[in-house]
C-alpha positions as CSV (number, residue, x, y, z in Angstrom):
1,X,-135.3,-128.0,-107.2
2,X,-136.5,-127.5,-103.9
3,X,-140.1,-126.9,-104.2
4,X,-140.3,-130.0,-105.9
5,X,-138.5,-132.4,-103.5
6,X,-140.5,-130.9,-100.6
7,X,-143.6,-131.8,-102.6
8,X,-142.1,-135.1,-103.5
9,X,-141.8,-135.9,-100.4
10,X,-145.7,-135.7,-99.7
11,X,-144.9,-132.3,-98.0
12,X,-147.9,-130.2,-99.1
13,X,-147.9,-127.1,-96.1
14,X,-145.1,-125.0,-96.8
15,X,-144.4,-121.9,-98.6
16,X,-141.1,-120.5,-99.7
17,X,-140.3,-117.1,-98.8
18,X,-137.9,-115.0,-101.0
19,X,-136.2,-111.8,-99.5
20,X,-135.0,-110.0,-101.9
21,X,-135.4,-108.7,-105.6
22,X,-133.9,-109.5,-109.1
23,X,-134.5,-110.2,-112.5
24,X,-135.9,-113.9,-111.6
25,X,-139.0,-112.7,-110.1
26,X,-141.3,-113.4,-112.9
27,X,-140.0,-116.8,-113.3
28,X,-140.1,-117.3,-109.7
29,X,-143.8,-116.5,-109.8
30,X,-145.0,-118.7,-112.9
31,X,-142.2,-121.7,-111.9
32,X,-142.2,-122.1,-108.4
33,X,-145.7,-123.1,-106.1
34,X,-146.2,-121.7,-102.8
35,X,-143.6,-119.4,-103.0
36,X,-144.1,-115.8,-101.6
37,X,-141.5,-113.0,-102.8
38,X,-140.9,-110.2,-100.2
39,X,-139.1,-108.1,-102.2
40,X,-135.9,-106.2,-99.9
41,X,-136.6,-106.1,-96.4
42,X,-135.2,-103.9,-93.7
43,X,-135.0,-103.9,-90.0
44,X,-137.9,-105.1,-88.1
45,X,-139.6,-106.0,-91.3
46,X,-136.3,-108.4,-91.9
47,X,-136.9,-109.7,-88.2
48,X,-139.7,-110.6,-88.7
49,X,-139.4,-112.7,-91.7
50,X,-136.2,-114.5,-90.0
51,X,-138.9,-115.2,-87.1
52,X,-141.2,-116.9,-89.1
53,X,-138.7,-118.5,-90.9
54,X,-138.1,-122.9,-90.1
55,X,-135.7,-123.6,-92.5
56,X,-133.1,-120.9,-93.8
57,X,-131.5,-122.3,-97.4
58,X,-129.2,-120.6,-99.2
59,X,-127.9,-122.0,-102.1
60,X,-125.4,-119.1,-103.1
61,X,-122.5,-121.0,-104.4
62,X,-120.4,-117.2,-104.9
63,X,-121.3,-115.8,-101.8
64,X,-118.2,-115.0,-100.3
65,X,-119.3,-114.6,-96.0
66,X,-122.7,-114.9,-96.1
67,X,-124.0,-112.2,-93.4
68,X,-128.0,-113.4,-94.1
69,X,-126.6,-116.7,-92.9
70,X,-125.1,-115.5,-89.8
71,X,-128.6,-113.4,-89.3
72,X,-130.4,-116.6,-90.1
73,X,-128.2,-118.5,-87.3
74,X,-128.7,-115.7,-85.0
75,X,-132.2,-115.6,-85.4
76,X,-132.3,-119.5,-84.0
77,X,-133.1,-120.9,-88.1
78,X,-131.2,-123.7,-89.0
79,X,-129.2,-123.3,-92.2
80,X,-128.6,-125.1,-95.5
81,X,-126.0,-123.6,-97.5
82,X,-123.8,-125.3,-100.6
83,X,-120.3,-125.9,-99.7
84,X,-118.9,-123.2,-102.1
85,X,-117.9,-120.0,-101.0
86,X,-118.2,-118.1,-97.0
87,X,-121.3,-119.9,-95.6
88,X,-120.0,-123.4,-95.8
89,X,-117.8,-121.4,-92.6
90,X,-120.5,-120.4,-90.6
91,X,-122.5,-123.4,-90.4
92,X,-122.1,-126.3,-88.0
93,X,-122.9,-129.3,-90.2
94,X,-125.5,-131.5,-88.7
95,X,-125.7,-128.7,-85.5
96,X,-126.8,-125.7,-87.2
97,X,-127.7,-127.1,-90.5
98,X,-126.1,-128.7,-93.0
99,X,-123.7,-127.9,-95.9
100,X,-125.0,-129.5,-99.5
101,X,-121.9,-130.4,-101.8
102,X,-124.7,-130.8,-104.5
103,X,-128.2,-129.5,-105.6
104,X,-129.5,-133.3,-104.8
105,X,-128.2,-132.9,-101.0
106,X,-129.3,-129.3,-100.9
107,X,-132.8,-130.4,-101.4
108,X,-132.8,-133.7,-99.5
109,X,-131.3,-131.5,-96.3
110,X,-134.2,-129.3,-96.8
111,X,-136.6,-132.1,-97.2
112,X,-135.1,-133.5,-94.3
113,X,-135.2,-130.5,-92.0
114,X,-138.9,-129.9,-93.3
115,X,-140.3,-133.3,-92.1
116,X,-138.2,-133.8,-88.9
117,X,-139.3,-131.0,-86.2
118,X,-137.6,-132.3,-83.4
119,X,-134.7,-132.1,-85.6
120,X,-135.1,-128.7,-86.7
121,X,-136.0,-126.9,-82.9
122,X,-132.5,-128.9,-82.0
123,X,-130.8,-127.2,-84.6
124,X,-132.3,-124.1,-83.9
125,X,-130.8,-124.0,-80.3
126,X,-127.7,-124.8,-81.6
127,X,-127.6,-122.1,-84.3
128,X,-128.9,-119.5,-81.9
129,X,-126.0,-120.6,-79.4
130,X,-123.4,-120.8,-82.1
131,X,-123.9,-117.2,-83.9
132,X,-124.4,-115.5,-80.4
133,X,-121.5,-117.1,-78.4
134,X,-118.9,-118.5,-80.2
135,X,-118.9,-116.8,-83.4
136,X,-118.5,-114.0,-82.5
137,X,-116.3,-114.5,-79.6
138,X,-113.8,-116.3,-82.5
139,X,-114.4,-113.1,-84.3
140,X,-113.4,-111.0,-81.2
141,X,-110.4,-113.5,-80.7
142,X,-109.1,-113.1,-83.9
143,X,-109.2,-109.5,-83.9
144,X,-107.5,-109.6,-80.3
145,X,-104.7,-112.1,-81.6
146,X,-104.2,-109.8,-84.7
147,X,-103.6,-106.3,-82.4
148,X,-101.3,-108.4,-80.5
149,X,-99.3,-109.6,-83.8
150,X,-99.2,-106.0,-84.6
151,X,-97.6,-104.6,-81.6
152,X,-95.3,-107.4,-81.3
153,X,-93.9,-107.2,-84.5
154,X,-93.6,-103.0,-84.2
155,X,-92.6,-103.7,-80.7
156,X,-90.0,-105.7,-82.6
157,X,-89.2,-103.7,-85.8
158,X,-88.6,-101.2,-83.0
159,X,-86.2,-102.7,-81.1
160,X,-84.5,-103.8,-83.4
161,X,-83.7,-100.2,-84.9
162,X,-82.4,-99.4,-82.0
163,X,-80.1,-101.5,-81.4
164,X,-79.0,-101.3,-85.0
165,X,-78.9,-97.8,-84.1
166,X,-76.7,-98.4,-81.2
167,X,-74.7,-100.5,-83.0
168,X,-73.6,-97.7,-85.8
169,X,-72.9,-95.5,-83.1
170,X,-71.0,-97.5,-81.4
171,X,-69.2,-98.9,-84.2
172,X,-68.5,-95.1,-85.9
């Protein structure tokens, strides 16, 4: 648990912000101190959270790309995410954030991220420079490299039917 390793840890101004809605709400509310539920945000409303925001953690372990990771990056707020599913992708461990392989890591990168500012406005560069340049310059890349498969290989099919083509007429 989060909230309690960052108290642990004699950590005692924080609060936990919750974008979002779902059944866990009450519980959230009665089990977890300090923590502030947003309910769904949208546009500017969602900027501004990911402005205010330190630490982004995310402990989806079925998330399968994570967009709210890459807007966390982008945003310059360093990420924890759990190394199952998409996010584990996006993040740059120990650049960007760091990937938990375990709910005891998850909380001690937190905790760590929490009590080390230097550490955290390093990371935050990073993960502003990583969402904004290279990822999605990869992204652009791969799409490039995939259009370029495709018209090879019709370029090819193509060709090749011809001269099949030429072939049977030749050979009738």
């Amino acid at each position: 648990d989060v909230s309690l390793a960052v108290q642990r840890a004699g950590i005692s101004n924080y609060r936990i912000l919750v974008v979002g809605d779902g059944h866990e709400r009450g519980w959230l509310q009665q089990n977890v101190p300090n923590v502030e539920l947003a309910g769904l945000l949208y546009g500017e409303d969602l900027a501004r959270a990911y402005a205010d925001m330190d630490i982004f953690a995310f402990p989806s372990h079925t998330d399968t790309f994570g967009n709210v990771v890459l807007e966390a990056l982008s945003s310059g707020v360093p990420v924890v995410a759990t190394a199952s599913g998409g996010p584990k992708y996006l993040v740059v461990e120990g650049e960007s954030g760091f990937i938990a392989h375990d709910d005891a890591a998850f909380s001690d990168r937190v905790v760590m991220l929490a009590a080390n500012p230097d550490l955290r406005a390093r990371m935050s560069i990073r993960a502003r420079q990583f969402a904004q340049c290279r990822y999605w310059n990869r992204i652009f890349d791969q799409v490039y490299d995939a259009y370029e498969y495709c018209l090879r290989s019709r370029h090819s099919v193509r060709s090749r039917g011809r001269i099949e083509n030429r072939h049977t007429v030749v050979s009738s």
